[in-house]
C-alpha positions in Angstrom: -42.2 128.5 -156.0 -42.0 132.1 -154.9 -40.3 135.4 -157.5 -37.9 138.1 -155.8 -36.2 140.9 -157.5 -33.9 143.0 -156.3 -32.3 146.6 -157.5 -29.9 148.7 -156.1 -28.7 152.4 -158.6 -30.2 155.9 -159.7 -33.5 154.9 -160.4 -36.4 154.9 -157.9 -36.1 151.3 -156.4 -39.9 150.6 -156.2 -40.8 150.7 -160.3 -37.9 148.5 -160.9 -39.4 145.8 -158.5 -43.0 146.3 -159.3 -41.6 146.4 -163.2 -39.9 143.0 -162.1 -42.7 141.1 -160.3 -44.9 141.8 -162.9 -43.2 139.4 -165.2 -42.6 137.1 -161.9 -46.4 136.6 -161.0 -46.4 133.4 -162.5 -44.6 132.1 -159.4 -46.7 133.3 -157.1 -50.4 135.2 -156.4 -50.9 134.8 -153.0 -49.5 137.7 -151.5 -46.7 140.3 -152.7 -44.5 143.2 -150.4 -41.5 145.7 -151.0 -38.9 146.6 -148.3 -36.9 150.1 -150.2 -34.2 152.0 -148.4 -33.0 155.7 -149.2 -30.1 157.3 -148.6 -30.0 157.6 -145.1 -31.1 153.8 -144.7 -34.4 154.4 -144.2 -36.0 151.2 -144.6 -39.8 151.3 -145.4 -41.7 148.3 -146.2 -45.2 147.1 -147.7 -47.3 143.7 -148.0 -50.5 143.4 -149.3 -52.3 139.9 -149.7 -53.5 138.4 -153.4 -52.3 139.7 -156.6 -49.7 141.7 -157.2 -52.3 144.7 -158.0 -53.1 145.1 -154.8 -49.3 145.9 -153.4 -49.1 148.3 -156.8 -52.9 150.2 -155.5 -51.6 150.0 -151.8 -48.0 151.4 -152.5 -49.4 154.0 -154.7 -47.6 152.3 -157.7 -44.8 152.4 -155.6 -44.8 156.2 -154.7 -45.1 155.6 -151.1 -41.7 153.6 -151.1 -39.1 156.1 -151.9 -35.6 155.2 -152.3 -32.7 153.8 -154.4 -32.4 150.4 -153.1 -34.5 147.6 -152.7 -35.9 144.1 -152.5 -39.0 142.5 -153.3 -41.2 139.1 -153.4 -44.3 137.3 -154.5 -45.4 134.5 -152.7 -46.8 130.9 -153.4 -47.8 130.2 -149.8 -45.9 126.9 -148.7 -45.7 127.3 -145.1 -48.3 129.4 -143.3 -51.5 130.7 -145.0 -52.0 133.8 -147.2 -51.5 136.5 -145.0 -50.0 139.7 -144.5 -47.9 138.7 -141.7 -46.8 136.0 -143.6 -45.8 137.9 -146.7 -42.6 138.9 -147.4 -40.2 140.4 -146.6 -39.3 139.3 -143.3 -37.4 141.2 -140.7 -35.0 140.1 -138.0 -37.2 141.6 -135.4 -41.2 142.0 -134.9 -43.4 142.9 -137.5 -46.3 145.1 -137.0 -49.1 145.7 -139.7 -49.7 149.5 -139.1 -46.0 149.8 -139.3 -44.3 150.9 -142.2 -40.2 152.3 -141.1 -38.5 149.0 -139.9 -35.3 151.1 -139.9 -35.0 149.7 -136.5 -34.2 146.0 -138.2 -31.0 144.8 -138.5 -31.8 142.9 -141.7 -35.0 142.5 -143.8 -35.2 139.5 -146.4 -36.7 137.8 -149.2 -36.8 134.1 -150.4 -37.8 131.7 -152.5 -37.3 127.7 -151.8 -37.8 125.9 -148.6 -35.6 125.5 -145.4 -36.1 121.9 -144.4 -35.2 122.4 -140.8 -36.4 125.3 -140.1 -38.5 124.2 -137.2 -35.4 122.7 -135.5 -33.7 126.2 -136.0 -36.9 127.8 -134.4 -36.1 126.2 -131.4 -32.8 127.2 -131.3 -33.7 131.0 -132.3 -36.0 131.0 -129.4 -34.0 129.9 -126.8 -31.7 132.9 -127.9 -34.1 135.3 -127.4 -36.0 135.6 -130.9 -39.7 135.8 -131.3 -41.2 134.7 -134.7 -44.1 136.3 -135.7 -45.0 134.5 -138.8 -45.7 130.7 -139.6 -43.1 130.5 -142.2 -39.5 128.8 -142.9 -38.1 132.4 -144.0 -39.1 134.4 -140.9 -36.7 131.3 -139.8 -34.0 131.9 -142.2 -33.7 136.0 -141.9 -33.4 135.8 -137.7 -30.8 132.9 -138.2 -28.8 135.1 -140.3 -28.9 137.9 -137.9 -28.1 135.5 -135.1 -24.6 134.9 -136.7 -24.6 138.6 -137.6 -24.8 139.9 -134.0 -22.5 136.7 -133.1 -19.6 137.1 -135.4 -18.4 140.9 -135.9 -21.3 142.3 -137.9 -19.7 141.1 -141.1 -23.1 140.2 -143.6 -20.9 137.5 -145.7 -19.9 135.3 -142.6 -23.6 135.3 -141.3 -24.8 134.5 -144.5 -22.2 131.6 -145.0 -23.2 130.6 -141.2 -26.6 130.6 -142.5 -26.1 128.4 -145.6 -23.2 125.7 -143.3 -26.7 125.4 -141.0 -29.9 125.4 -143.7 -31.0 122.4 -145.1 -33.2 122.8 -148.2 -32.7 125.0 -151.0 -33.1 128.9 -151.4 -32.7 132.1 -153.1 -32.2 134.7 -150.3 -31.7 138.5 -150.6 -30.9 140.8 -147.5 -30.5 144.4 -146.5 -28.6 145.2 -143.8 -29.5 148.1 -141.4 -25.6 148.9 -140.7 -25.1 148.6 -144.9 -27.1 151.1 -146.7 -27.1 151.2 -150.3 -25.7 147.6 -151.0 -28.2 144.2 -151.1 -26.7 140.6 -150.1 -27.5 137.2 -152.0 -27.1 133.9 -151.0 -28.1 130.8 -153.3 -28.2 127.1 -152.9 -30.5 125.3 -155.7 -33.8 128.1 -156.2 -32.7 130.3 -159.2 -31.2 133.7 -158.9 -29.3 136.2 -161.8 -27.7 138.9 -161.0 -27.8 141.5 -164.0 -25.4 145.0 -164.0 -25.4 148.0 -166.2 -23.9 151.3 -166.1 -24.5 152.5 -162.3 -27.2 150.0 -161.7 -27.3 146.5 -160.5 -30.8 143.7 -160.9 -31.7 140.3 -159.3 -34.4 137.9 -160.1 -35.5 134.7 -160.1 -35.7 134.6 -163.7 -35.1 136.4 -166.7 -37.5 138.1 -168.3 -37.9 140.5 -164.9 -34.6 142.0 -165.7 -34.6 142.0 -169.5 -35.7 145.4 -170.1 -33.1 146.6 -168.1 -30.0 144.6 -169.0 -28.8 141.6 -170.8 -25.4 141.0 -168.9 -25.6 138.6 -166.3 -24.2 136.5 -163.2 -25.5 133.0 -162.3 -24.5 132.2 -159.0 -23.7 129.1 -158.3 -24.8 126.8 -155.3 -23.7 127.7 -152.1 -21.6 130.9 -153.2 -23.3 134.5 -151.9 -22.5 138.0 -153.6 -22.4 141.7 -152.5 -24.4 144.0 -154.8 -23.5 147.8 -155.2 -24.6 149.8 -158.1 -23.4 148.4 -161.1 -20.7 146.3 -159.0 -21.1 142.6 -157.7 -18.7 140.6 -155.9 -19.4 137.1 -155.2 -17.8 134.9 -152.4 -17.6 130.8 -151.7 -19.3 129.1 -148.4 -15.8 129.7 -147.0 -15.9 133.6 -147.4 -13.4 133.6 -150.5 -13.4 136.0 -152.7 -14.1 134.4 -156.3 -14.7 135.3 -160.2 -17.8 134.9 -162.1 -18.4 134.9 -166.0 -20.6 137.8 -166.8 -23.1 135.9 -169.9 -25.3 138.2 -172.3 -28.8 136.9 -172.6 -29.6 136.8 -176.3 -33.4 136.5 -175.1 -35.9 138.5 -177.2 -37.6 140.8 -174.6 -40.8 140.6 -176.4 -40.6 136.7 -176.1 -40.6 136.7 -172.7 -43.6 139.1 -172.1 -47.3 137.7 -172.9 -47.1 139.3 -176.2 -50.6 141.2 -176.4 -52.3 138.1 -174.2 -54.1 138.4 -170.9 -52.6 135.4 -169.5 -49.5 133.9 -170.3 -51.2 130.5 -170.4 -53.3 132.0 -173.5 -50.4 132.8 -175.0 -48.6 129.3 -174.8 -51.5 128.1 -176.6 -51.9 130.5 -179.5 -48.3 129.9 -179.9 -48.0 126.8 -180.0 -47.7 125.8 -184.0 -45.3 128.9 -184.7 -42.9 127.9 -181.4 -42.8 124.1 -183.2 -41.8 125.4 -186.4 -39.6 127.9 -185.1 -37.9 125.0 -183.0 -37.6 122.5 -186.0 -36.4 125.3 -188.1 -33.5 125.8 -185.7 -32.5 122.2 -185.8 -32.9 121.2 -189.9 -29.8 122.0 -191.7 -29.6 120.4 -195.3 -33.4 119.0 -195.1 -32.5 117.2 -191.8 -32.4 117.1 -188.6 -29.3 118.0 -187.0 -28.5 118.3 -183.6 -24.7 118.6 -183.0 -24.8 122.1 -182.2 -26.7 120.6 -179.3 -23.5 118.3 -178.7 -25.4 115.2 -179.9 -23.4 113.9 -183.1 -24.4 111.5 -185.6 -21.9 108.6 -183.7 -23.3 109.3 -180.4 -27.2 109.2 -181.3 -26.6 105.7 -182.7 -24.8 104.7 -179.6 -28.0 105.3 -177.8 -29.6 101.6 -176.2 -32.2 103.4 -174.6 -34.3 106.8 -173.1 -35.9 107.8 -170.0 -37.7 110.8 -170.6 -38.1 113.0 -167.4 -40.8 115.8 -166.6 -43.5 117.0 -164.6 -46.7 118.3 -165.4 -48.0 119.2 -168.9 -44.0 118.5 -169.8 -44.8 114.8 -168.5 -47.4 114.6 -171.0 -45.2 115.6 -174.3 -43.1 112.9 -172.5 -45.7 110.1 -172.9 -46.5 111.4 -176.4 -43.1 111.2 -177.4 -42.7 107.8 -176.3 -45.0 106.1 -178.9 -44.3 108.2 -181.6 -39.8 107.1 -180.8 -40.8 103.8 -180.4 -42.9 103.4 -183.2 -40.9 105.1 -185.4 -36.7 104.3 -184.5 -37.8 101.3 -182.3 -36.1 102.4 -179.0 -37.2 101.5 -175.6 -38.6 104.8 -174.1 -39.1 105.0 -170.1 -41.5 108.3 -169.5 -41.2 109.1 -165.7 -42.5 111.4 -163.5 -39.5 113.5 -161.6 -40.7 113.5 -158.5 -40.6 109.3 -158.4 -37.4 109.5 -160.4 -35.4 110.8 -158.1 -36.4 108.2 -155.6 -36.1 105.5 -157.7 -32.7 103.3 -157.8 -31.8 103.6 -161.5 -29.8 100.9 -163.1 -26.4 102.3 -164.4 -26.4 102.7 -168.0 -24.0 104.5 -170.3 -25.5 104.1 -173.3 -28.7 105.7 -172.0 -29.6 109.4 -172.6 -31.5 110.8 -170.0 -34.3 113.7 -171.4 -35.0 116.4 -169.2 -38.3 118.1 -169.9 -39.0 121.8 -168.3 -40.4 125.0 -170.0 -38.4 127.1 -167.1 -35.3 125.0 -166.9 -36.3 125.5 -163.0 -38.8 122.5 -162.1 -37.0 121.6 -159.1 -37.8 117.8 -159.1 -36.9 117.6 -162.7 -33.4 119.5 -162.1 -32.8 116.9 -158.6 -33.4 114.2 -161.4 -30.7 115.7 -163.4 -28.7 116.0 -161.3 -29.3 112.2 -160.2 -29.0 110.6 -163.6 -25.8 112.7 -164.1 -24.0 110.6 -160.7 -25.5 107.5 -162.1 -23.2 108.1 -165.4 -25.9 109.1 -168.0 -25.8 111.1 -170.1 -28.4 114.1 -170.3 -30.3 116.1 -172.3 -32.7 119.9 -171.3 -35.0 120.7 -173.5 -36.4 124.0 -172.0 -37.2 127.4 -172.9 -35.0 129.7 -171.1 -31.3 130.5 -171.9 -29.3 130.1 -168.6 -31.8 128.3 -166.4 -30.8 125.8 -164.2 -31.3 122.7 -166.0 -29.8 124.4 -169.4 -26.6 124.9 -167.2 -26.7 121.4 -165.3 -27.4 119.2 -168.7 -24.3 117.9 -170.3 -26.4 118.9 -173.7 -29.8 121.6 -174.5 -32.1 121.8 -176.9 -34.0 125.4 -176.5 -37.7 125.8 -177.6 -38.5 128.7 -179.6 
């Protein structure tokens, strides 16, 4: 799990993103860089190993990256250890430590996820010429796009469709293109992405909360579909290079939510607020001194149709899971399967129809428990998020959600 943001308007690119990663660094403290272009496409870029602080002291709080446009990226190291040369962004050419103008680089990328084949793709990049520098899948990723860029007319939306037709895996990828200054590309396939516009300006993430302050109108982009980002302007294409319409949302989020709210850590702050969030969540749900959950989609008729629940989740989630199973059987006498998402979604699950499948995730993003989803959803069953975040994946993917407060 890596965070990117991107931004692309007036301001100066470099506080957006640092403003961005900030509220990102949850998915990721291993290392952290920028890559901001100016007017006349400039592209400067810096990386700094470990927390995000030390890319803010290193950039100057961002004053050494000057420019209106820009990506950025902090790292939970997957492939290839903590390093500098492994942080991104990546570039389609060599990267040097002491350097700081890649202007030079056809395109320069972010990206969270993981590219499956991406040694297979290294062989093939190499017996074209390339030369990876890095130990990682999206040093992989970036040169394959600019393969098909150099291949195919210079057009950034073919090589990125080329690029998503050959990628196994999933991914959240945003590039700048040397020849295209001024505008960012995206390209999604399973790893979260939002796209947020204003007035003049335009915001990506990986969640949320890194936009918020800036916007509350939104894109989700759906699997396999990449977008063109100008100030204030998005257009967003299929894997076949179509031209297609998106629904703009407005996240109804409170901003002060999503921050720690006066805690150091935002784990601190999940505990202290604990009792209110349950209150505030049963609250939500109790109309007439009960519980009811059809603005959910769950009506009185359909709950009773319910034979049985597998409750899905990872982590701390998996726990409430186990919890929750003695006090539902105990109290409405239902079988209750609690199971770990990583082994449910290689498990062959016996069709049911009268089973409601319980999806468990504080993000909405845990990508085994939203493969599980998406699993129990082909096997017929009906499902059920309970997460935190309006618009995350699994909120989107269930067929019903219940949001924590």
């Amino acid at each position: 799990m890596c965070g990117i943001v991107g931004f692309v308007g007036h301001e100066e690119a470099s506080k957006v993103l640092l403003s961005g990663l900030k509220k990102l660094e949850y998915r990721g403290y291993d290392s952290a860089g920028m890559a901001v272009s100016n007017e006349e496409g400039q592209v400067n870029i810096l990386k700094a190993t470990g927390k995000l602080s030390n890319l803010i002291e290193k950039s100057d709080d961002g004053e050494k990256l000057k420019g209106n446009c820009g990506i950025g990226h902090t790292r939970w190291a997957t492939h290839g250890e903590a390093n500098e040369k492994n942080a991104h962004p990546h570039v389609s050419g060599a990267y040097d430590p002491d350097k700081v103008d890649y202007s030079d680089m056809n395109v320069v990328g972010v990206h969270n996820g993981i590219i499956e084949n991406y040694k297979e793709i290294a062989e093939k990049l190499k017996k074209n010429g390339y030369k990876l520098y890095s130990d990682t899948d999206t040093e992989v990723g970036i040169k394959l796009v600019d393969y098909y860029y150099n291949k195919n007319g210079k057009n950034p939306i073919e090589a990125i469709n080329r690029m998503m037709v050959s990628v196994r895996g999933s991914y959240a990828m945003l590039f700048m293109f040397k020849d295209y200054p001024g505008e960012i590309y995206a390209a999604r396939k399973d790893s979260p992405m939002i796209i947020g516009v204003s007035e003049g300006e335009s915001y990506l993430a990986s969640d949320v909360p890194a936009i918020l302050e800036y916007t509350r109108n939104v894109y989700y982009i759906g699997n396999q579909q990449s977008a063109r980002i100008l100030p204030g302007e998005v257009t967003f294409y299929d894997i076949n290079g179509e031209e297609i319409s998106l629904e703009c949302k407005e996240i109804k989020m409170d901003a002060k939510a999503a921050g720690k709210n006066g805690h150091k850590h935002y784990m601190m702050k999940e505990i202290y607020e604990q009792p209110q969030a349950l209150r505030d969540t049963l609250d939500s749900l109790v109309k007439k001194n009960k519980i009811d959950l059809s603005e959910a989609g769950l009506t009185d008729q359909y709950i009773r149709s319910i034979d049985s629940l597998y409750i899905v989740a990872c982590g701390s989630a998996w726990h409430v899971g186990m919890v929750s199973q003695y006090v539902i059987e105990d109290m409405v006498e239902l079988p209750v399967r609690v199971e770990l998402a990583s082994e449910f979604r290689y498990r062959k699950i016996p069709e049911n129809k009268n089973a409601l499948v319980i999806i468990i995730s504080q993000s909405g993003e845990t990508a085994d428990s939203l493969e599980a989803l998406k699993i129990a959803k082909q096997s017929g069953m009906r499902t059920l998020g309970i997460v935190n975040v309006e618009g995350s994946s699994i909120a989107r993917e269930a067929d019903n959600v219940v949001y924590t407060k």
